[in-house]
N, C-alpha and C positions, 0 to 999 in steps of 0.2 A: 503493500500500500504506500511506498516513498515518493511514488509518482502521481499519490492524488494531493499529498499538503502543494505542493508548488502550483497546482491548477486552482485551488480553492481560492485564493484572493483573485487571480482574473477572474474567474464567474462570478465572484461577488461585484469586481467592479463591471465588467460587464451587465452584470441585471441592473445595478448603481445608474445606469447610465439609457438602460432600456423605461427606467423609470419607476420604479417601488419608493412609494413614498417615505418611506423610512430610511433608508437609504440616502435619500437626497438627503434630509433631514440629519443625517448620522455626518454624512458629508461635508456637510455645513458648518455643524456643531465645529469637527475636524479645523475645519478653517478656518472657524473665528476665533476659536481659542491661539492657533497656530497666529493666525495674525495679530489677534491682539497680544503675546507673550513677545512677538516681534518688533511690535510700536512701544510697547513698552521699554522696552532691553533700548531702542536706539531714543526714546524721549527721557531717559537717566541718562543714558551718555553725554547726550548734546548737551541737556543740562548742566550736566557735570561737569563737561568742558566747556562749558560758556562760565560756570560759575566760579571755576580752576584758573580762566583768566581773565572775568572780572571783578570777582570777590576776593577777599582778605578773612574774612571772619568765616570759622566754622558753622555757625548760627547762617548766615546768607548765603555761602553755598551747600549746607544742608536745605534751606527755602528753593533756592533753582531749580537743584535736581529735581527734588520731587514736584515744582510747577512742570519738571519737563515729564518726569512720571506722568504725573496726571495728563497732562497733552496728550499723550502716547496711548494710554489708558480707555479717555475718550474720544480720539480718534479710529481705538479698535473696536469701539462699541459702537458708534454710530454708523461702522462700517457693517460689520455685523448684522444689526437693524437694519441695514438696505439690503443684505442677502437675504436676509429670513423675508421679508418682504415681498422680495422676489419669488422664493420659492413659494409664499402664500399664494401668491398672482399664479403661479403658475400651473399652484392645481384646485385654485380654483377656476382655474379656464378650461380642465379636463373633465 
């Protein structure tokens, strides 16, 4: 049976893609957590270094970073919210 685990995820993503709404759903979920763990990671950095060269105080570039956190945070969520959005549209049009 070594030769059916390596087929099971293409059939998964194959029926993914034929359309099971869970699936898309699962899909989704997949990629906003993935994007937003991403906007995150680079709205601490930039913060970070914006705060590394124009702050002095640990107190004001502790504030940066985490404005840039938050940027990051909700730019992955609003993003998010227009996929799920889509996907509503999309099966409520089937």
């Amino acid at each position: 049976t070594p030769s059916l685990a390596p087929s099971a995820p293409r059939e998964l993503m194959a029926t993914a893609k034929t359309g099971l709404p869970e699936l898309k759903v699962a899909e989704t979920w997949d990629s906003c957590i993935e994007n937003t763990i991403r906007k995150l990671a680079y709205g601490t950095l930039g913060g970070g270094l914006i705060a590394v060269i124009l702050f002095r105080g640990v107190a004001a570039r502790s504030a940066v970073a985490g404005l840039g956190a938050g940027v990051g945070i909700g730019m992955g969520y609003t993003e998010c919210k227009h996929e799920f959005e889509l996907v509503d549209k999309a099966a409520a049009a089937k």
